[in-house]
C-alpha positions in Angstrom: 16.2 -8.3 17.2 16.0 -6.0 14.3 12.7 -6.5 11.8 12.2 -5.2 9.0 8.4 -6.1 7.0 7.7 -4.8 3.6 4.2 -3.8 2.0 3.4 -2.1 -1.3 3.4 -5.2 -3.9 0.7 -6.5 -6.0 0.0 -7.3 -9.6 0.7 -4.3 -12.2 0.7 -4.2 -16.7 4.0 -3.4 -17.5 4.6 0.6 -17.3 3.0 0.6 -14.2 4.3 2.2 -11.0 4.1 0.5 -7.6 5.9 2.2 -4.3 7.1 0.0 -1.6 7.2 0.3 2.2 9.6 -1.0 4.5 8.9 -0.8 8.1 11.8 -1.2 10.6 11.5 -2.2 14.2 14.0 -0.4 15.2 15.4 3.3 14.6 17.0 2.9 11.3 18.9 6.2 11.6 21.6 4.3 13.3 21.8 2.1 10.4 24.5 3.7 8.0 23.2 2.2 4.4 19.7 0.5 3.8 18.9 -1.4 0.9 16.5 -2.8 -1.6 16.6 -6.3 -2.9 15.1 -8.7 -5.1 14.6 -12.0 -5.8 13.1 -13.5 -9.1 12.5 -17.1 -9.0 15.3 -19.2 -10.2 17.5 -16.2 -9.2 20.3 -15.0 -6.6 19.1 -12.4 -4.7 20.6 -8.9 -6.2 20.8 -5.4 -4.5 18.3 -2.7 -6.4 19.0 0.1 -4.6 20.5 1.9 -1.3 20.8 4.7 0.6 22.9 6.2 3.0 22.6 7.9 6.3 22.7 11.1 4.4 20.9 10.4 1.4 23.1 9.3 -1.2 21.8 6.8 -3.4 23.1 4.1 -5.7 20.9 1.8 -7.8 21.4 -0.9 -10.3 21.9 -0.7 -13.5 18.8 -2.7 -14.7 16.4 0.6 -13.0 18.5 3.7 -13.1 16.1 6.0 -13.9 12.9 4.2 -13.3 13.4 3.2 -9.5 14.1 5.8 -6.5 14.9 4.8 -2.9 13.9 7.4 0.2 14.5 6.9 3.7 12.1 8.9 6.6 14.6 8.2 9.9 11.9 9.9 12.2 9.2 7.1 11.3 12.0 4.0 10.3 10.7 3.5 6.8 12.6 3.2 3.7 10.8 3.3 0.6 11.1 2.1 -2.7 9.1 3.9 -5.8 8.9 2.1 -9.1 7.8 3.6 -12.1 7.8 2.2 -15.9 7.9 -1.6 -14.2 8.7 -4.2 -16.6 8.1 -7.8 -16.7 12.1 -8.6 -15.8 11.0 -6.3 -12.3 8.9 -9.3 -11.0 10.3 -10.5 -8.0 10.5 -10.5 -4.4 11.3 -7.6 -3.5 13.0 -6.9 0.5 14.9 -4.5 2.3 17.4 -4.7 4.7 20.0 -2.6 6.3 23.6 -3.4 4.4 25.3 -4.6 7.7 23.0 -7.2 8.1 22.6 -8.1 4.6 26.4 -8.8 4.0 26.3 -11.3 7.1 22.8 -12.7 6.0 20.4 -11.6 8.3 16.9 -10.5 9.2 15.4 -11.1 6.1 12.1 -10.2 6.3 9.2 -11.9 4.2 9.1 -9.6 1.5 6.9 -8.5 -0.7 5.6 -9.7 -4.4 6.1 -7.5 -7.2 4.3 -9.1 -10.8 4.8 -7.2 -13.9 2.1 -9.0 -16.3 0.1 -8.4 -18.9 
């Protein structure tokens, strides 16, 4: 089965920068669009950002401008770099490729991103 295992979170002032790892089990350049999500406590889960097979990128509204999302096929890892963080950032933050995520599986554990003073 496919995994996918995030690293990269921790505890950061607000206007810090944190980058995210997410390592795929399988060869991820067969997966079409990979994604970015979070999950704040209390919250539904909402898509930060994704990429395409070739690169193209979308991203929510609430980080335009302060998140970008990378994808390395050759060594199956997407990333996730987060600059300016704000306190409304803290979350669990996962990845996943779109075709699973719109069928609701292989989520990962994730990992914790805190925005704190």
């Amino acid at each position: 089965q496919v995994q996918f295992v995030e690293s990269g979170g921790g505890l950061v002032q607000p206007g810090g920068s944190l980058r995210l790892s997410c390592a795929a089990s399988g060869m991820i350049s067969r997966l079409y669009s990979m994604g970015w999500y979070r999950q704040a406590s209390g919250k539904q889960r909402e898509l930060v950002a994704a990429i395409t097979r070739d690169g193209t990128t979308n991203y929510a509204d609430s980080v335009k401008g302060r998140f970008t999302i990378s994808r390395d096929n050759p060594k199956n890892t997407v990333y996730l770099e987060m600059n300016s963080l704000k306190p409304e950032d803290t979350a669990v933050y996962y990845c996943n490729a779109d075709f699973f995520a719109q069928r609701g599986g292989y989520w990962g554990q994730g990992t914790q991103v805190t925005v704190s003073s």
